[in-house]
C-alpha positions as a Markdown table, in Angstrom:
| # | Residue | x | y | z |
|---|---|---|---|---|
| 1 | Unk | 0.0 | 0.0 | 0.0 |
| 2 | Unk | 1.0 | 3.9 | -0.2 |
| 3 | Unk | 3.1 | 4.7 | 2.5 |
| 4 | Unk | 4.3 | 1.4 | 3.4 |
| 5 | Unk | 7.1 | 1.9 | 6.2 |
| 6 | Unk | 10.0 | 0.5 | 4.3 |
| 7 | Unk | 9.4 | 2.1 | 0.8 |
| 8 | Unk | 7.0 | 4.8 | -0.7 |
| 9 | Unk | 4.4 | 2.1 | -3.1 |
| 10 | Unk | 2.7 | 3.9 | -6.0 |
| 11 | Unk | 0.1 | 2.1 | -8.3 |
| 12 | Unk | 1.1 | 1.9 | -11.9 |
| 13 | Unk | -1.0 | 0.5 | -14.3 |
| 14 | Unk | 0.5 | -2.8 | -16.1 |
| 15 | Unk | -0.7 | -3.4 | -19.6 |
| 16 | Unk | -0.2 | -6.5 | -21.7 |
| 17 | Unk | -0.4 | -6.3 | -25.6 |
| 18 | Unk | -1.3 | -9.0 | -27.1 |
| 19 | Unk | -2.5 | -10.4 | -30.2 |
| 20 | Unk | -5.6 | -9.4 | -31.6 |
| 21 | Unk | -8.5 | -10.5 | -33.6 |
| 22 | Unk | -7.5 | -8.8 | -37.2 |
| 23 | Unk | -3.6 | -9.2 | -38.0 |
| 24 | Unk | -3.8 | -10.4 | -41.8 |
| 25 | Unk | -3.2 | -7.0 | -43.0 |
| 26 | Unk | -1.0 | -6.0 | -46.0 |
| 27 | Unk | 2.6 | -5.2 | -44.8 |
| 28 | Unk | 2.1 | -1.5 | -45.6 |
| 29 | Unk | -1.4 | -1.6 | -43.9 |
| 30 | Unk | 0.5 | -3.2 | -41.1 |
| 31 | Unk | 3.0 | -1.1 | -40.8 |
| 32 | Unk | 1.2 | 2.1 | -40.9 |
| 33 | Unk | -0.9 | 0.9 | -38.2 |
| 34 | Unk | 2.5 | 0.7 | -36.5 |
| 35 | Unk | 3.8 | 3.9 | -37.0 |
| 36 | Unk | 0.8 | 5.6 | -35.4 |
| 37 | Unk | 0.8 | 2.4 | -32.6 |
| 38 | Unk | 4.6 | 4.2 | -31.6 |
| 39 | Unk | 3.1 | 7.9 | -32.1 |
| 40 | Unk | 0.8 | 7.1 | -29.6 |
| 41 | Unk | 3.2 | 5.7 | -27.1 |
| 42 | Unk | 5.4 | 8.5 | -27.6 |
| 43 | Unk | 2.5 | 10.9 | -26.8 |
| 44 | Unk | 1.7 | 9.1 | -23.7 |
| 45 | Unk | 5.6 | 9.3 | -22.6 |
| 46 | Unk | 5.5 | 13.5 | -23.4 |
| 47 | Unk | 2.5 | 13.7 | -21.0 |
| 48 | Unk | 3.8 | 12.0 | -18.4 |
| 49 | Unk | 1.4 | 9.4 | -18.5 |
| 50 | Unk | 3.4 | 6.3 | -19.8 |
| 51 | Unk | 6.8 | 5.0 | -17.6 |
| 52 | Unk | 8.1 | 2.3 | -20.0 |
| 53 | Unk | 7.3 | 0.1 | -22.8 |
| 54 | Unk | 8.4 | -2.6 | -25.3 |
| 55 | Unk | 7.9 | -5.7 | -27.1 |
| 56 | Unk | 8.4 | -8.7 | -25.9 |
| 57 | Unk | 11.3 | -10.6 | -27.5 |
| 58 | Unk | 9.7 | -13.7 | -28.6 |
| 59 | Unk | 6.9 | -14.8 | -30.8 |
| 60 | Unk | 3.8 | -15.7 | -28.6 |
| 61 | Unk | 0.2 | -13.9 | -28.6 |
| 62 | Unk | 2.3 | -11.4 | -25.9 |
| 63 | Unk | 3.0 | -8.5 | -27.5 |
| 64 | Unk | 4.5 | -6.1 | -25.7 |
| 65 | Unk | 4.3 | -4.9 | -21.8 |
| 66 | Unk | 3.3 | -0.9 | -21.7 |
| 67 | Unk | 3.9 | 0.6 | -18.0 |
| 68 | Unk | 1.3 | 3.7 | -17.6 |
| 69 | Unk | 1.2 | 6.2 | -14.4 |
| 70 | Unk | -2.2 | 7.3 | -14.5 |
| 71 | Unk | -4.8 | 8.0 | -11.3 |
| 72 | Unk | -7.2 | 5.4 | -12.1 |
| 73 | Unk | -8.3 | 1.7 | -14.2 |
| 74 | Unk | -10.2 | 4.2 | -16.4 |
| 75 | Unk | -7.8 | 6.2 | -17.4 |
| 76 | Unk | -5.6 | 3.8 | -18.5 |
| 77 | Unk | -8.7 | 1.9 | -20.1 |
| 78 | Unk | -8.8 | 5.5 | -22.3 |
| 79 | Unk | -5.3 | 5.5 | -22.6 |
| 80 | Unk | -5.3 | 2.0 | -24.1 |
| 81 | Unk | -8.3 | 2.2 | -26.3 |
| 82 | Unk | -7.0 | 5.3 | -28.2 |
| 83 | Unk | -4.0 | 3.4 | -29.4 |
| 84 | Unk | -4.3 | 2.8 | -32.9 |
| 85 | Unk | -3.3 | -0.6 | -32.9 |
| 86 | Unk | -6.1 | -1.3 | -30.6 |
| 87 | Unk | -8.4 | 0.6 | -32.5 |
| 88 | Unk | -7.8 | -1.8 | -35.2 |
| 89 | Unk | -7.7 | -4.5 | -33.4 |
| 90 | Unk | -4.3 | -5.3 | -34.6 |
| 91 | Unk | -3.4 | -5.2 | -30.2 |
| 92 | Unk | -5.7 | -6.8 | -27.8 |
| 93 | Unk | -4.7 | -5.6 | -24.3 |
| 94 | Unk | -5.1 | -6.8 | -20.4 |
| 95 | Unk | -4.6 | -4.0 | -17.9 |
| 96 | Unk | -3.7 | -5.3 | -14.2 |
| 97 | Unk | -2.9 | -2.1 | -11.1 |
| 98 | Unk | 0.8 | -2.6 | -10.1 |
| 99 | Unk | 2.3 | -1.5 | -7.4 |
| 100 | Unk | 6.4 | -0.5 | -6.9 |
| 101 | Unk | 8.6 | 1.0 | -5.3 |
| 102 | Unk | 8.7 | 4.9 | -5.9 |
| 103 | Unk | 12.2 | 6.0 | -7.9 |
| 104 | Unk | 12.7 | 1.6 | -8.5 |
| 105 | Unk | 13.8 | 1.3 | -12.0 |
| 106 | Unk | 15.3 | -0.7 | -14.8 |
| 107 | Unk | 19.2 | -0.9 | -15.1 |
């Protein structure tokens, strides 16, 4: 919980990409859908509202893991839903609240 005694806890939101339902497009199709998939998460980064992302280095229905810090499940639900790649239905997604340390990072 927030406040914890030993280390400050902050609730992220932890989204999985995954396969979705329509991914037989034409490679330029594809990679258009892409290109604005990366605008997006480059737009969430400038806002403050995404930590970390990335794909995942294998090829499974797991797409990619996207890290957001936003106040609530909804916001991240809009957050999600606005990516292209969702809206296309290219990306399927699962959204889970994280918790972690505050300042913990990748190194």
């Amino acid at each position: 919980k927030e406040g914890d005694t030993t280390f400050l806890m902050k609730k992220y939101y932890l989204v999985f990409l995954k396969s979705g339902s329509q991914r037989s497009q034409n490679p330029e199709e594809a990679q258009k859908i892409q290109a604005a998939h990366l605008a997006h998460m480059d737009s969430l980064a400038e806002i403050g509202q995404l930590d970390i992302a990335g794909p995942m280095g294998d090829d499974t229905e797991l797409r990619g893991i996207v890290v957001l810090r936003v106040p609530s499940m909804e916001q991240a639900e809009q957050c999600v839903q606005a990516d292209p790649a969702v809206k296309s239905n290219r990306l399927s997604y699962e959204i889970h609240p994280w918790w972690a340390a505050v300042g913990s990072k990748l190194r």
